[in-house]
MARMI-371334 format. One record per residue (C-alpha): residue in three letters; x, y, z; residue number from 0. Coordinates in nm, 3 decimals. Each point is the difference from the previous one (the first is absolute). Layout:
N
 resn       X       Y       Z resi
  Ala       X       Y       Z  NUM
...
end
This chain:
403
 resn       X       Y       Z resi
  Unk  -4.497   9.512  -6.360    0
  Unk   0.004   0.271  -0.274    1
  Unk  -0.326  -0.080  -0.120    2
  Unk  -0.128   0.066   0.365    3
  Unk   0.177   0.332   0.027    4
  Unk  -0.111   0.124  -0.374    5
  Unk  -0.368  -0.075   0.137    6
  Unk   0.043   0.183   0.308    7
  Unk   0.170   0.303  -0.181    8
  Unk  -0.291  -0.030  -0.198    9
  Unk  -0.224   0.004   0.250   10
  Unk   0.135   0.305   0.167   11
  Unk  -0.002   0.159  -0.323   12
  Unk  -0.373  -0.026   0.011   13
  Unk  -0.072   0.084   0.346   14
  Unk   0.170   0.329  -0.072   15
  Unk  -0.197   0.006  -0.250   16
  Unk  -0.353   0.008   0.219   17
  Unk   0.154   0.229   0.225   18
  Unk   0.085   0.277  -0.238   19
  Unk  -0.358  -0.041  -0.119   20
  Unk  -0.129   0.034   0.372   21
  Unk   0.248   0.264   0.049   22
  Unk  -0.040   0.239  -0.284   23
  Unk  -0.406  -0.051   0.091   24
  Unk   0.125   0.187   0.370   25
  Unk   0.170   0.234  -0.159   26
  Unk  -0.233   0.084  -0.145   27
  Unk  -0.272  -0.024   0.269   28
  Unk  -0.253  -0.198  -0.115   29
  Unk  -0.096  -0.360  -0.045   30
  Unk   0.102  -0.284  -0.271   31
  Unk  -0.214   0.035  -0.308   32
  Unk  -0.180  -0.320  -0.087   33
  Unk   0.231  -0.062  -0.254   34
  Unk   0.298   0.054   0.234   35
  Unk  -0.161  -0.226   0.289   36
  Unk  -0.050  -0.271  -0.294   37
  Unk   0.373   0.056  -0.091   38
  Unk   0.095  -0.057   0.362   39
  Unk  -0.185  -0.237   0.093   40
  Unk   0.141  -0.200  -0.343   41
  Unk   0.378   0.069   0.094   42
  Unk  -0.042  -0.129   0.382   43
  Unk  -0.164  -0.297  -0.157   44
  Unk   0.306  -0.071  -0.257   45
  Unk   0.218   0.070   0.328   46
  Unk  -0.191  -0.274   0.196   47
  Unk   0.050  -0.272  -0.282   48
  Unk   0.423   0.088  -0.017   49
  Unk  -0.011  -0.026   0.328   50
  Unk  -0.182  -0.359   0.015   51
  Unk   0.267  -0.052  -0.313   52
  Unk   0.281   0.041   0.229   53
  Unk  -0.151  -0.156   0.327   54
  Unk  -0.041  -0.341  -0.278   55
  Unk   0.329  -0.001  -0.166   56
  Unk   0.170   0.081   0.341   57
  Unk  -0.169  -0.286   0.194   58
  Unk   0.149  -0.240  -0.325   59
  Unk   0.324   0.143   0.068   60
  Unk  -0.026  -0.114   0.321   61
  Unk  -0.111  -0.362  -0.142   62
  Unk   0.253  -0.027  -0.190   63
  Unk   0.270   0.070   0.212   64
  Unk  -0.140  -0.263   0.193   65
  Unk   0.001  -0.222  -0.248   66
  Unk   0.405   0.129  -0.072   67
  Unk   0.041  -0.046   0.375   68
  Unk  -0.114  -0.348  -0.026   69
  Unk   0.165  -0.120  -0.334   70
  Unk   0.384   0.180   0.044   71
  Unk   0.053  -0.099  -0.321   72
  Unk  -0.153   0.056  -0.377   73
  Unk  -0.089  -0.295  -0.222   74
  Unk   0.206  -0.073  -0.165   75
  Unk  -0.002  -0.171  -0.372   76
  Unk   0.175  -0.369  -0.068   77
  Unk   0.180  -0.043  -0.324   78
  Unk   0.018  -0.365   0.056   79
  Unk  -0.403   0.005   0.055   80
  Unk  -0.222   0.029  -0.298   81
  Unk  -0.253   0.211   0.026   82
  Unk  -0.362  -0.104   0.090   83
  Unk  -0.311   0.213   0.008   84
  Unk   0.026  -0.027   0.422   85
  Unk   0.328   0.127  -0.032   86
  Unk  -0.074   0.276  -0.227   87
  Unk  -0.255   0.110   0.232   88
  Unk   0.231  -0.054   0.272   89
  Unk   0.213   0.246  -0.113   90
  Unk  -0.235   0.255  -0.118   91
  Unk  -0.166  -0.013   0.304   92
  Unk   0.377   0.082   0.173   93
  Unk   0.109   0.252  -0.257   94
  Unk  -0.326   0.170   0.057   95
  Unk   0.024   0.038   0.375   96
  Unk   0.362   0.069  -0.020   97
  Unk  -0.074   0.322  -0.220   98
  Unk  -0.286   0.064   0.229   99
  Unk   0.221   0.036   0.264  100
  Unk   0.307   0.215  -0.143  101
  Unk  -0.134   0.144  -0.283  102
  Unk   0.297  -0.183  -0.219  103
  Unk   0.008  -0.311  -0.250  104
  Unk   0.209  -0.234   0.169  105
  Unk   0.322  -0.082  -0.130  106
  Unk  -0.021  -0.379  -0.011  107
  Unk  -0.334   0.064  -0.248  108
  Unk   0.210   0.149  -0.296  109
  Unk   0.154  -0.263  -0.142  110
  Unk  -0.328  -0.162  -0.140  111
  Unk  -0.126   0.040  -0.298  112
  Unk  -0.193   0.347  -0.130  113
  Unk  -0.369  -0.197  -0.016  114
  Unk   0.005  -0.071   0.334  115
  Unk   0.013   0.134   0.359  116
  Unk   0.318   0.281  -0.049  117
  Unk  -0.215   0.143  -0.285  118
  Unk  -0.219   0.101   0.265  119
  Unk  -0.203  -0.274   0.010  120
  Unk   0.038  -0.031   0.366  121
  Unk  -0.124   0.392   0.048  122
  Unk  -0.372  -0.125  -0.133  123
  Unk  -0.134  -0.143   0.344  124
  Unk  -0.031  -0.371   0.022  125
  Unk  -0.357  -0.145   0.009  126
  Unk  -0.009  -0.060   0.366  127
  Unk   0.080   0.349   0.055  128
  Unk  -0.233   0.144  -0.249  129
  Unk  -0.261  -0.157   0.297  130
  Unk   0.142   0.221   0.267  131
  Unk  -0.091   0.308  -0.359  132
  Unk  -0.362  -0.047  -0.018  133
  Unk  -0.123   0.006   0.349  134
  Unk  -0.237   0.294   0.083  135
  Unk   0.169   0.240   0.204  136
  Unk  -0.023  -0.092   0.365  137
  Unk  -0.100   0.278   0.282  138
  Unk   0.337  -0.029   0.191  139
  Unk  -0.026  -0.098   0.368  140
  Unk   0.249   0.081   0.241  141
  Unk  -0.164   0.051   0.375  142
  Unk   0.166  -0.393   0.044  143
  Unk   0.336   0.145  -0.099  144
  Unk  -0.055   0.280   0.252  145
  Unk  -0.208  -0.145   0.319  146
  Unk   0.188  -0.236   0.245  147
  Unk  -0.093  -0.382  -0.043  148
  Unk  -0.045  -0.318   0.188  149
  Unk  -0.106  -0.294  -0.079  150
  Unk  -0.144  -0.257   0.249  151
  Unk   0.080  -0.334   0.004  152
  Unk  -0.077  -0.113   0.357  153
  Unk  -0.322   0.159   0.058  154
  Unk  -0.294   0.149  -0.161  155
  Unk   0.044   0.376   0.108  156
  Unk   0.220   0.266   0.116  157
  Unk  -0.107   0.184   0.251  158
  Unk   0.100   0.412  -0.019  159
  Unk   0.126   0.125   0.325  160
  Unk  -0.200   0.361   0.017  161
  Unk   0.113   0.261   0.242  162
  Unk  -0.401   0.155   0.058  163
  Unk   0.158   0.191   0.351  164
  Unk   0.328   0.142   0.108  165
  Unk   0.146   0.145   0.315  166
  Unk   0.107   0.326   0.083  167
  Unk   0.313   0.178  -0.011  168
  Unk   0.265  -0.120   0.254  169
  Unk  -0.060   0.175   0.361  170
  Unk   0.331   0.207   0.165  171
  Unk   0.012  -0.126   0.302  172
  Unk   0.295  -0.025   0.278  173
  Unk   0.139  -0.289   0.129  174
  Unk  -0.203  -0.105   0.300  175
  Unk  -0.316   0.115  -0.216  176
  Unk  -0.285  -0.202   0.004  177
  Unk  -0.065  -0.084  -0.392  178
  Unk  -0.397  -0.021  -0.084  179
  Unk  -0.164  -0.245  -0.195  180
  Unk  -0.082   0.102  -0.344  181
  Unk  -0.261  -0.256  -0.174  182
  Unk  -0.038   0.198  -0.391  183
  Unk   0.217  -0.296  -0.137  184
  Unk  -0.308  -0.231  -0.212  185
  Unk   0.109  -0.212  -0.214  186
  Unk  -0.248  -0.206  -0.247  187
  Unk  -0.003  -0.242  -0.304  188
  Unk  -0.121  -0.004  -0.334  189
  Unk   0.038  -0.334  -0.182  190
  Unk   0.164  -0.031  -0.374  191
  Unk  -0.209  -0.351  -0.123  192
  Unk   0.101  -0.075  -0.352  193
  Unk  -0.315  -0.038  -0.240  194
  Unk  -0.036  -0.240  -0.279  195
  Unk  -0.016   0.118  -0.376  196
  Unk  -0.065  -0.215  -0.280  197
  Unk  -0.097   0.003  -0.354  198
  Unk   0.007  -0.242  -0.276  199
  Unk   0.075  -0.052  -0.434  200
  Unk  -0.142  -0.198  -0.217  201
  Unk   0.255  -0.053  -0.244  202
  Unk  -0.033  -0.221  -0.351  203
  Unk   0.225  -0.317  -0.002  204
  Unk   0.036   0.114  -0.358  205
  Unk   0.147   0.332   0.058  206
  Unk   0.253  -0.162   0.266  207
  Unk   0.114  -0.242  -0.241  208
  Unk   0.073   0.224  -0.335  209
  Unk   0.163   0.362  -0.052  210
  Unk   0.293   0.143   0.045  211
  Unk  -0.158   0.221   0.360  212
  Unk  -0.027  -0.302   0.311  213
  Unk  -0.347   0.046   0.070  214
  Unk   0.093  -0.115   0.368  215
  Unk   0.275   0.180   0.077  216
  Unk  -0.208   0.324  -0.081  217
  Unk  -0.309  -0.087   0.175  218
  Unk   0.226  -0.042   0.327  219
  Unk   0.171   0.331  -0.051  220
  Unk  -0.381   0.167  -0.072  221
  Unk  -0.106  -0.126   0.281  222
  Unk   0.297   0.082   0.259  223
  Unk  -0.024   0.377  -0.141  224
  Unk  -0.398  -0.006   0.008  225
  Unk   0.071  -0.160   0.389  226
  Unk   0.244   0.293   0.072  227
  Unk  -0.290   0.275  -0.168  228
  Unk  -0.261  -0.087   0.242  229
  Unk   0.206   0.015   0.307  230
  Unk   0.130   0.324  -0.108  231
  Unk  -0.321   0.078   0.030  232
  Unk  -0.108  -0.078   0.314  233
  Unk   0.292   0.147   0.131  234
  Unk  -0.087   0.301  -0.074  235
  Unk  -0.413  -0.004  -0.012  236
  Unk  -0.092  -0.294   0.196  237
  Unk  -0.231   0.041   0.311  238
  Unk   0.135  -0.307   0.167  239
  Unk  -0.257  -0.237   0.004  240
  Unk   0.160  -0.322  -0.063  241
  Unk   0.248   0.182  -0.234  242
  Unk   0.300   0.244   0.074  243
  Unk  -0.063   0.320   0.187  244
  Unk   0.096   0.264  -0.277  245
  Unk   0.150   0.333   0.082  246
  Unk  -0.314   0.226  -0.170  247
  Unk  -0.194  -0.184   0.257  248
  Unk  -0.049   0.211   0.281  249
  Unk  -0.009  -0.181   0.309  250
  Unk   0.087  -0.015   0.351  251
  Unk   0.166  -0.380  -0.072  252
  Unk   0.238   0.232  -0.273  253
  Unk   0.035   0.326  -0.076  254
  Unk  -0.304   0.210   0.174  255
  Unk  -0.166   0.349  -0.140  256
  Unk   0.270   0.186   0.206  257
  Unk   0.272  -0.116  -0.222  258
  Unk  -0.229   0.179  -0.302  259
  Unk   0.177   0.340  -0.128  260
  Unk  -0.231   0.236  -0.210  261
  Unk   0.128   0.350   0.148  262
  Unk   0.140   0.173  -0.325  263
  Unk  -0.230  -0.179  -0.249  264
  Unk  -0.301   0.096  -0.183  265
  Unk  -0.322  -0.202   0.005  266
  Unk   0.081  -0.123  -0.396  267
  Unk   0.421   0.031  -0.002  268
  Unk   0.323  -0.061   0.183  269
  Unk   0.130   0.327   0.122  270
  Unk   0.398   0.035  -0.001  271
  Unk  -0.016   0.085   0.379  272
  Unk  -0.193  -0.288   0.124  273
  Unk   0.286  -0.257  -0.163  274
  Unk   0.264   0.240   0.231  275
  Unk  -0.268  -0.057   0.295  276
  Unk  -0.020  -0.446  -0.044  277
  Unk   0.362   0.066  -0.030  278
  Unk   0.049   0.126   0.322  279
  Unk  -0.285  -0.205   0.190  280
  Unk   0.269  -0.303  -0.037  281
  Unk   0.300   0.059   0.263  282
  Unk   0.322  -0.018  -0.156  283
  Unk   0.090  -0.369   0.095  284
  Unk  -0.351  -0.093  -0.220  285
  Unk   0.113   0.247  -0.291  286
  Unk   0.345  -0.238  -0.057  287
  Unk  -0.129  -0.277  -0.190  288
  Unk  -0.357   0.132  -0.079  289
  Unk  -0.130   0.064  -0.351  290
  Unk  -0.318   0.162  -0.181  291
  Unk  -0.304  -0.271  -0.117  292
  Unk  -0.208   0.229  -0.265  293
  Unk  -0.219  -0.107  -0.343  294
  Unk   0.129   0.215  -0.313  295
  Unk  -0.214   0.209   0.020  296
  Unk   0.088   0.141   0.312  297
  Unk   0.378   0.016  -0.148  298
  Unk  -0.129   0.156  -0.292  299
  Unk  -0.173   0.260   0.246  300
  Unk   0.308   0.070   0.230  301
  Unk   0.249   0.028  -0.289  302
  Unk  -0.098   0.354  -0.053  303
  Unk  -0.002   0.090   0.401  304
  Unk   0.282   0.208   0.057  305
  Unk   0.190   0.147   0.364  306
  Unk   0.047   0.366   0.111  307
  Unk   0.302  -0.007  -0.203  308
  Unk  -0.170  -0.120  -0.297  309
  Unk   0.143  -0.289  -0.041  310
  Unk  -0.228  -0.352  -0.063  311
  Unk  -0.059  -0.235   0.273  312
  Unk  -0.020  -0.260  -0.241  313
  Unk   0.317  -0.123  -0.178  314
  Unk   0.116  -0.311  -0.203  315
  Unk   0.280  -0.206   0.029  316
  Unk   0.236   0.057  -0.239  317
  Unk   0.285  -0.262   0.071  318
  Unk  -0.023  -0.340   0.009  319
  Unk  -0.147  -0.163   0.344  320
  Unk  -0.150   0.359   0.074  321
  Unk  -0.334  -0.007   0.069  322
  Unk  -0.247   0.338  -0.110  323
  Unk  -0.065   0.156   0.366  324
  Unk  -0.217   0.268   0.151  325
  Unk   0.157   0.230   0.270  326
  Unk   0.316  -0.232  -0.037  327
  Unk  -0.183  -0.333   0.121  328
  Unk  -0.060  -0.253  -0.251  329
  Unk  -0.321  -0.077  -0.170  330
  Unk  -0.174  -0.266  -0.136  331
  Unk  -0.289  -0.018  -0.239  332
  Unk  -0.290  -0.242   0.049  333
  Unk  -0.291  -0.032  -0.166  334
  Unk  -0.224  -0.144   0.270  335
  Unk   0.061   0.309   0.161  336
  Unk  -0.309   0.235   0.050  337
  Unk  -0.041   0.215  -0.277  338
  Unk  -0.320   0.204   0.067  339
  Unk   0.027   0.379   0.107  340
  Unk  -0.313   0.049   0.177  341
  Unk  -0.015   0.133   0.321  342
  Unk   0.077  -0.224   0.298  343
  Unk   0.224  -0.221  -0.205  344
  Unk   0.301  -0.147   0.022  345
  Unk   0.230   0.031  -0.282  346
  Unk   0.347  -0.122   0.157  347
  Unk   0.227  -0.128   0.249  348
  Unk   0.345   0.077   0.188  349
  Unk   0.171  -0.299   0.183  350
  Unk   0.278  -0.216   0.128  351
  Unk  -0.146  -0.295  -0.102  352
  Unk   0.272  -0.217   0.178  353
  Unk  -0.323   0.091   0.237  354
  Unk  -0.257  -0.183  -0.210  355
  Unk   0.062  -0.414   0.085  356
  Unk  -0.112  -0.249  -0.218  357
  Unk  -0.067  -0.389   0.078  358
  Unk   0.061  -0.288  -0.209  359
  Unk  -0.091  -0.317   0.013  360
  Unk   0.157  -0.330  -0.180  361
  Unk   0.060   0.242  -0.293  362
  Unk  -0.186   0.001  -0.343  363
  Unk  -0.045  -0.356  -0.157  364
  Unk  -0.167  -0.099  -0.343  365
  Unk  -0.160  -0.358   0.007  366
  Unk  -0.062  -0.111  -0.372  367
  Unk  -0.343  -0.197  -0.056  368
  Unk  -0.012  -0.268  -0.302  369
  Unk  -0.291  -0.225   0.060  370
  Unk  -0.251   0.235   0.176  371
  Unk  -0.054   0.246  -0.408  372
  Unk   0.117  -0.332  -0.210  373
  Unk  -0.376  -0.048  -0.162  374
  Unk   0.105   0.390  -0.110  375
  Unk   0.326  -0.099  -0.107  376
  Unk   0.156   0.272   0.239  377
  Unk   0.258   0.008   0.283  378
  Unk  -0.090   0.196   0.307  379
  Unk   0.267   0.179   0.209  380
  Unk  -0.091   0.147   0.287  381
  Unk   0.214   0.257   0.176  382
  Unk  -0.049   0.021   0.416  383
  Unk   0.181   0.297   0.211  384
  Unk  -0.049   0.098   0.381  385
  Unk   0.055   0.346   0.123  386
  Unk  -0.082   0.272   0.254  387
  Unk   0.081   0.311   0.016  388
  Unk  -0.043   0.375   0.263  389
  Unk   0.169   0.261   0.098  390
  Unk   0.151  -0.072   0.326  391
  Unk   0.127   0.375   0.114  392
  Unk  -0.259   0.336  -0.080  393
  Unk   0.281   0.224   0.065  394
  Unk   0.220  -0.132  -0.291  395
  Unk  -0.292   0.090  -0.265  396
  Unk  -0.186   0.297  -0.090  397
  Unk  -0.262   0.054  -0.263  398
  Unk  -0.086   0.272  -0.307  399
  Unk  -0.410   0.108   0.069  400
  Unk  -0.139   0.234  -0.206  401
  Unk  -0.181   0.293   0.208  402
end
């Protein structure tokens, strides 16, 4: 918990840091220098990896309290056991989580001897965690966590009630009135039919029978986060042809042209007034719950955009759980968003995605394969996952165009 708020003190710290650069540059009227647009760009950069820092260490908080949650008490050492090599690891692996957690060597840890776990043995990660260590950084997902979700277990589809007509305004009338027909109400369907994906690893029966990493267990994880990538995807750029409906896809099925925004924007950059004006094309019931979808460099772009009152639309969260936002509504940073400021374009998104729906079906599964690569002496695994995704409501959505 400290370690979280020292990098987010730190991160503020540098923030500040681009904005007095970016500030002293207006004051003066004129433009960053090269050298001050390279410093810039280098200290929103170093701000970007903190923040990934804390995003990390907070989600294995959250593991581990899980793990707490699930085990109510520590492990505990046996003086009437002797100690094995699964035992020591047993413990290490508990000391280790336990300091994870609270930050503290447990008390139960400091009777044993200085050589061992109390020394701080159990503060140098045990192997298996070391795996979770050398893992590429993964381009964090999150329209799941956001979108509303169904999955279908008694049919193929879901079909998308669509309100395409309405009717008028309620008539005054008096009591022996005649009241008229009104026919506006239409009401259609669009249809939410899950789509396979599959891939599948060759993996050496070598490499899943030595080392300290299990070569299994990490293909399954690669694959559910490399699953999770390409739907993110789609959600957001797909053109719904037997994959999700993504919400840069302009369309009359989702979101249509009149939901784009480019009033207030330049043909090559985001204009401070045009975030006020996709602000404001969301009615207030959409604003409560929606949040901002941009690519870094966008972020990058609208941390220097300031109000009438000179003060930045763009801030970070500085407490734990608080998220950086942008005219006080949260934002998120993808990079599958589109990142090219050329006329025409769209660069980002405003929504309630509690609006967006997304379709299961029979969840993701991994079938391993022995005999099919055995003259290869490999095991196959492939990974299967079904899903559809669209907008279901325009009105809860509205996009960033450039001019």
């Amino acid at each position: 918990m400290k370690r979280i708020l020292e990098w987010k003190q730190e991160r503020a710290k540098l923030i500040k840091e681009a904005r007095d650069l970016v500030d002293m540059a207006e004051q003066e009227k004129r433009d960053l220098s090269a050298e001050e647009e390279a410093r810039y760009q280098k200290i929103f950069d170093d701000s970007a990896k903190l923040k990934s820092k804390i995003e990390r260490e907070e989600a294995l908080l959250d593991e581990e309290r899980n793990m707490a949650r699930v085990n109510n008490e520590p492990v505990k050492p046996n003086v009437n056991e002797k100690d094995s090599e699964a035992r020591k690891k047993e413990l290490h692996n508990a000391a280790f989580r336990s300091f994870l957690l609270t930050g503290r060597i447990p008390e139960e840890y400091r009777a044993l001897q200085a050589d061992s776990d109390p020394a701080g043995g159990f503060l140098v990660a045990p192997e298996e965690f070391v795996r979770e260590l050398i893992k590429e950084i993964d381009d964090k997902v999150f329209i799941r966590a956001l979108a509303r979700k169904f999955t279908l277990t008694t049919s193929d589809s879901l079909g998308v009630p669509a309100l395409e007509g309405d009717v008028d305004d309620a008539d005054w009338t008096t009591e022996i009135q005649e009241v008229t027909d009104d026919t506006g109400l239409l009401l259609g369907k669009r249809a939410l039919q899950p789509q396979m994906l599959s891939k599948m690893v060759p993996v050496s029966i070598k490499l899943l029978r030595v080392g300290a990493i299990s070569a299994e267990q990490l293909v399954r994880e690669r694959l559910g986060v490399k699953f999770g990538i390409t739907m993110e995807k789609a959600y957001l750029l797909g053109d719904g042809n037997n994959k999700p409906l993504g919400v840069f896809q302009a369309s009359d099925d989702g979101i249509p042209v009149a939901r784009d925004v480019s009033t207030g924007n330049t043909q090559t950059a985001i204009g401070a007034d045009n975030l006020r004006h996709v602000k404001y094309a969301l009615k207030e019931g959409y604003r409560r719950g929606a949040n901002w979808i941009f690519h870094r460099d966008a972020i990058s772009m609208i941390s220097r955009l300031k109000d009438g009152d000179g003060q930045y639309l763009w801030r970070p969260g500085i407490t734990e759980g608080d998220p950086d936002k942008i005219l006080n509504i949260p934002v998120h940073e993808s990079e599958f968003v589109p990142n090219t400021f050329t006329s025409g374009s769209y660069v980002g998104i405003l929504g309630n995605f509690q609006y967006y729906w997304i379709a299961d079906m029979f969840g993701m599964e991994i079938q391993r394969l022995v005999e099919l690569l055995a003259k290869t002496h490999q095991v196959g695994f492939i990974g299967r996952a079904w899903s559809d995704g669209m907008p279901v409501l325009a009105n809860a959505f509205a996009r960033v165009k450039l001019a």
